[in-house]
N, C-alpha and C positions, 0 to 999 in steps of 0.2 A: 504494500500500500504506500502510498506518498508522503512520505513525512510533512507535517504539520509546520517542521520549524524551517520546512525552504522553498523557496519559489517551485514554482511548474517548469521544466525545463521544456521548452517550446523549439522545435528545431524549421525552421522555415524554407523551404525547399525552391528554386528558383531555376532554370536552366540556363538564364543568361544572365549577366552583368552590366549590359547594353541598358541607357537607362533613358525607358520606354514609361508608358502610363503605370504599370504594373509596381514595375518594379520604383521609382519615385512613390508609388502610395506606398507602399511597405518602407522603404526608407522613412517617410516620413510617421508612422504610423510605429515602427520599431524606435525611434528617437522620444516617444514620450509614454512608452508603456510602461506600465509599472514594474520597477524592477523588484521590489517588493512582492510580488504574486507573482510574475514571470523570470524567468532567467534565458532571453533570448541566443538562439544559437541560429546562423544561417549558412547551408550548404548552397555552393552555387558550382555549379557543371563547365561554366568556362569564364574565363580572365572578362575583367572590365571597370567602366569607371566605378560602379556599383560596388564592387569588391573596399576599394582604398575609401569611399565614403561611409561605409557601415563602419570598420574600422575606426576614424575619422571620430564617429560615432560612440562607439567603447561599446561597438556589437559584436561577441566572438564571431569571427566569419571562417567558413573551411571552404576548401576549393574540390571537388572531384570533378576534373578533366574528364570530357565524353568526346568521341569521336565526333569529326563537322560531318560527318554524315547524317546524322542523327540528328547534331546540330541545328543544320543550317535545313531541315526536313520544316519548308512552309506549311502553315494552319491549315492551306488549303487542298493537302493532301494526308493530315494530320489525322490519327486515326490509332487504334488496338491493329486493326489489320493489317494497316501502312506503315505502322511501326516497326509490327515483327513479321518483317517480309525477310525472307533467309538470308539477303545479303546483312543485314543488319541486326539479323535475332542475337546474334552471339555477340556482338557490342551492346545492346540492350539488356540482356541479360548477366552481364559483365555489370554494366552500371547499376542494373536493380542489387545485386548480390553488394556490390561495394556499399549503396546508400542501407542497406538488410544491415550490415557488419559495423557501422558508424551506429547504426540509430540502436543497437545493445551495447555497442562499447560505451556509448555514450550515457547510457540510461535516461535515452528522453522520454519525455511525457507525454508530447501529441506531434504529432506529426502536421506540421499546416503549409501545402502548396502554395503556389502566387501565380503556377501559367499552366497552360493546358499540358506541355509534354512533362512538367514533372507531376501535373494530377498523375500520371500513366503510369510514368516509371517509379517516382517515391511512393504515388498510392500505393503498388504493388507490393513493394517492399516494406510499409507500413503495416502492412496487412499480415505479411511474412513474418512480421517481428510482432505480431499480436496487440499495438501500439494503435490508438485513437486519432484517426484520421481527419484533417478539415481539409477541406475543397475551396480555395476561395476564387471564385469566378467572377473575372473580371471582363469577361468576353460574351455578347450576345451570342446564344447557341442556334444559331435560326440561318434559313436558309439563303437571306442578303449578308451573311457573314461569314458563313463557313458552308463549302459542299452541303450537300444535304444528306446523305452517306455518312459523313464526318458528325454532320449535328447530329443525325437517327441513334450513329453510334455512342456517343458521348453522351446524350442525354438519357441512354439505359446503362451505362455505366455511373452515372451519377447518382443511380437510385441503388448500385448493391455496393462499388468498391467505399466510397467513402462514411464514415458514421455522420457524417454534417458536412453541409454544402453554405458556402456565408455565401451570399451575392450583394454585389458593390449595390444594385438597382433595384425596385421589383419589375422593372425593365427585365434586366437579364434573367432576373429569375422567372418569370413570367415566360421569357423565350426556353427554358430549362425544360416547361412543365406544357409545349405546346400552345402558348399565346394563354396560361391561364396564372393567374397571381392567384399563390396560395401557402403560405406560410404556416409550417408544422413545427414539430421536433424536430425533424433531420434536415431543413431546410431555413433558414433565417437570413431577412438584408441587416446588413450593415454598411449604411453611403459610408464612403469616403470622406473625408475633413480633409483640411489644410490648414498647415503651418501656420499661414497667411494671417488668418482669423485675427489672433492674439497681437501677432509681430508686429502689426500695421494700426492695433486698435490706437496709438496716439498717435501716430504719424500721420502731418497733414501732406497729404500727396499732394504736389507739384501740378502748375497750370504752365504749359508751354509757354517758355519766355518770349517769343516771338507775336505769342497772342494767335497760335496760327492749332486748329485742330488738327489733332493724331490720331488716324484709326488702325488698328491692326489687327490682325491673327496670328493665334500662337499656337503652333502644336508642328509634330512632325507634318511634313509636307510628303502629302499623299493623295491617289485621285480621289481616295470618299474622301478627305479632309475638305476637301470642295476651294483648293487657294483660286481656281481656274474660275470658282460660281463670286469667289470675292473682287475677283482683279474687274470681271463685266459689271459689278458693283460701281469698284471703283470707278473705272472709265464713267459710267451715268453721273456720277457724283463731281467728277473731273469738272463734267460741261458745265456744271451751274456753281458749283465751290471750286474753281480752279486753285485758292487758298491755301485748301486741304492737302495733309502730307498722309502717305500712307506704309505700313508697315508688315513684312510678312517677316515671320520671327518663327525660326527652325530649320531642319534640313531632313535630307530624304534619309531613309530606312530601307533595311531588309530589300533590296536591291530595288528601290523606286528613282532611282538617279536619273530614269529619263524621263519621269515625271516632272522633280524638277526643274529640268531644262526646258522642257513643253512651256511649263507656267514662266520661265524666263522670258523665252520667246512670246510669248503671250504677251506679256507686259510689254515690248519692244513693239511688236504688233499692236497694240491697243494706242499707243503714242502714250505711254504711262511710265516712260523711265525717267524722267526728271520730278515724279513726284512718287514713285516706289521705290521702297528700301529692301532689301533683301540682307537679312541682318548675321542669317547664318542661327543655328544652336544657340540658346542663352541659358545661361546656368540661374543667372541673377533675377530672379522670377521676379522681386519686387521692385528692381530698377527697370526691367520691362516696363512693367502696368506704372513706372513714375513715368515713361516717356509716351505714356498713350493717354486719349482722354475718353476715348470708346474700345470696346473690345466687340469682335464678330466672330459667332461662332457660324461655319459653312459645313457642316459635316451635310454629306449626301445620303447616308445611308444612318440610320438611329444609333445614338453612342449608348455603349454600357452606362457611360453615366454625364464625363463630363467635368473635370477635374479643372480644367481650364478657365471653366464659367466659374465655378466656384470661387476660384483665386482672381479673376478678375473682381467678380463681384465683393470678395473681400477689401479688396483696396477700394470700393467705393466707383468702381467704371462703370457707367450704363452698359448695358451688354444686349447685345443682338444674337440673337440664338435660334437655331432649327429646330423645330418641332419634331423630334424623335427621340426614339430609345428612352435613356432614363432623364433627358435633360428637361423634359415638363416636372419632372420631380423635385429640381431646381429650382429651375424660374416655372415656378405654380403660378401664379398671376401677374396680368398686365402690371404691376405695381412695383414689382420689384427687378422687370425684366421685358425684353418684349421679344415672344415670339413670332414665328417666321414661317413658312411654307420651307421644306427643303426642297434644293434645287430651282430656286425661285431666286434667282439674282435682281429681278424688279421688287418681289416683295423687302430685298435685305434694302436696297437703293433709298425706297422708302420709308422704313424704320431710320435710315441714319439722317435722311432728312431732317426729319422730325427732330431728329436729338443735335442736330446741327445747329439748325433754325431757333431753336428754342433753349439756349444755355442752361437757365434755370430749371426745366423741365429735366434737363439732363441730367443737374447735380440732383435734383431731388429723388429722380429714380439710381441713379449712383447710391448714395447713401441710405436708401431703404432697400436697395439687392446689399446693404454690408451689413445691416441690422440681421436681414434674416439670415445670411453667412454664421454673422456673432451668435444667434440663438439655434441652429440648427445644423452650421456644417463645418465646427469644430472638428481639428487633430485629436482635442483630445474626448470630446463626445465618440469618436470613433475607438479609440483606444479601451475606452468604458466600455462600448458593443462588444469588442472583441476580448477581452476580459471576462464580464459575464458569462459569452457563449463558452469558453474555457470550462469555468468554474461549471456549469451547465455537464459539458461532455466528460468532466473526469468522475462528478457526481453520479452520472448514467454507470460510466465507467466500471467503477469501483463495485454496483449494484454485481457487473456479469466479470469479471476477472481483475484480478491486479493489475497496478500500473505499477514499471520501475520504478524504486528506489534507490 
């Protein structure tokens, strides 16, 4: 049984070090949990910046190297099947056995994933070592997101391998369960927070010295990120605020480099490069949102949740956002945010109108999307969720077998 007089030893399972939506909420989310109840341990399968910031952090971090084949295997052929296809069973099986060996030497307590290929591989070996499993799904499972093959399969393995499924949404879980929101024992959301909330509650963010409005988008640059539905935004906005500066803020992923350059060329094509900035990766999330005065979000296809609005909306940005996935969870009413058609470049054109034309309309929806930030999508309100559901699963736990000691 677990002794009384020491944390949960939590070992948090990651495939990459690349630092993506995922893996940023678990950083941040590892950075203010309690170390008192928890004693954080993270395993990651290959080298990255992720690695030297949990460290950074005074989070013990292990590394177990997996083959790039396995690697570098996209979501979009991501699968039980597609895994252990014979080229690759015996690397798989190789890494399940190694994370089996670590999670008894180690004596952890729960096992909790952060991306789909190590739900697969640590589920398994979770399971192997008799060890209370969390799934934490950060990825719509539905068929504008992943194969449909892929989701069929993933969403009946989500119902036997893991003892508890957290989802960032009831978006995503909702996509889990076939378009149906329904929260059990083995199933519970926990949104995501940000840092931001706390960091920024006395800092007065910055109005452009120039006196000249800033709009941007921030997220990896991708084609559902929709920077191609923001740039025909822009260009509309051009003709009548020729003024206005605008900013795209990140870079491409997971081999979308010639996305990228599409959307370059795009801007060069629009007559939009004397007022588009292409700023590259930023680390510095709150010196971002000091050099904007709007933030837009253009996803095409529905986000797991939307990590991006959040932090804008924490600094107090009016925020322009698509209506999908989990992001009406967020911006729930006109008041604090203003929704959008997705793939509607006239509808986004129009919303920044508005918040153009109208300063004061601007800062007042700014500072009522940070109030509801402040009361609702806390770091460390997320840190409570996932604490709870802990104290929840080792409670079940304990009912049907030991945990290490």
């Amino acid at each position: 049984m677990v002794e009384t007089h020491r944390p949960l030893r939590v070992l948090y399972v990651d495939h990459t070090a690349k630092l993506s939506g995922g893996e940023i909420a678990l950083l941040n989310l590892l950075r203010v949990i309690d170390r008192s109840a928890v004693e954080p341990h993270v395993l990651l399968f290959s080298k990255g910046p992720l690695q030297s910031l949990l460290t950074d952090s005074s989070v013990t971090t292990h590394l177990l190297e997996m083959d790039n084949e396995v690697l570098e295997t996209r979501k979009e052929s991501l699968g039980v099947n597609s895994i252990f296809k014979l080229k690759k069973i015996e690397l798989v099986v190789s890494q399940i056995w190694k994370v089996f060996k670590f999670i008894r030497e180690n004596k952890i307590d729960i096992v909790h994933t952060n991306s789909l290929k190590s739900d697969v591989i640590a589920g398994i070996s979770a399971k192997l070592a008799g060890v209370p499993l969390i799934w934490h799904i950060r990825d719509r499972i539905d068929g504008d997101y992943l194969p449909a093959k892929v989701a069929s399969t993933f969403k009946l393995s989500a119902k036997i391998i893991p003892d508890l499924v957290i989802a960032n949404s009831y978006a995503t879980l909702s996509s889990l369960n076939d378009n149906q929101v329904k929260t059990n024992g083995h199933e519970i959301v926990v949104h995501d927070g940000t840092p931001l909330a706390q960091a920024l509650l006395h800092r007065q963010m910055s109005k452009r010295k120039d006196g000249n409005t800033t709009i941007g988008i921030i997220g990896r640059i991708s084609p559902w990120k929709g920077q191609h539905i923001f740039l025909q935004a822009a260009q509309q906005i051009n003709r009548q605020f020729p003024e206005v500066r605008f900013k795209i803020v990140g870079s491409a992923m997971f081999d979308e480099q010639a996305y990228e350059k599409q959307i370059r060329q795009l801007a060069t094509d629009l007559l939009l490069d004397e007022v588009v900035e292409f700023t590259g990766f930023r680390e510095d999330v709150a010196q971002v949102l000091d050099e904007l005065d709007i933030v837009v979000h253009a996803s095409t296809t529905g986000e797991p949740f939307g990590q991006v609005i959040v932090e804008a909306m924490s600094a107090g940005r009016p925020v322009v956002a698509t209506n999908g996935g989990g992001v009406p969870e967020i911006v729930n009413s006109q008041s604090v945010g203003l929704l959008v058609p997705m793939n509607n470049a006239d509808a986004i054109t129009e919303a920044l109108k508005r918040l153009i034309s109208d300063p004061n309309y601007a800062s007042t929806l700014g500072e009522a999307g940070r109030q509801h930030v402040l009361q609702n999508f806390t770091i460390e309100k997320t840190a409570r969720g996932i604490e709870q559901a802990y104290s929840k699963l080792t409670s079940t736990a304990k009912q049907t077998r030991p945990i290490h000691s």
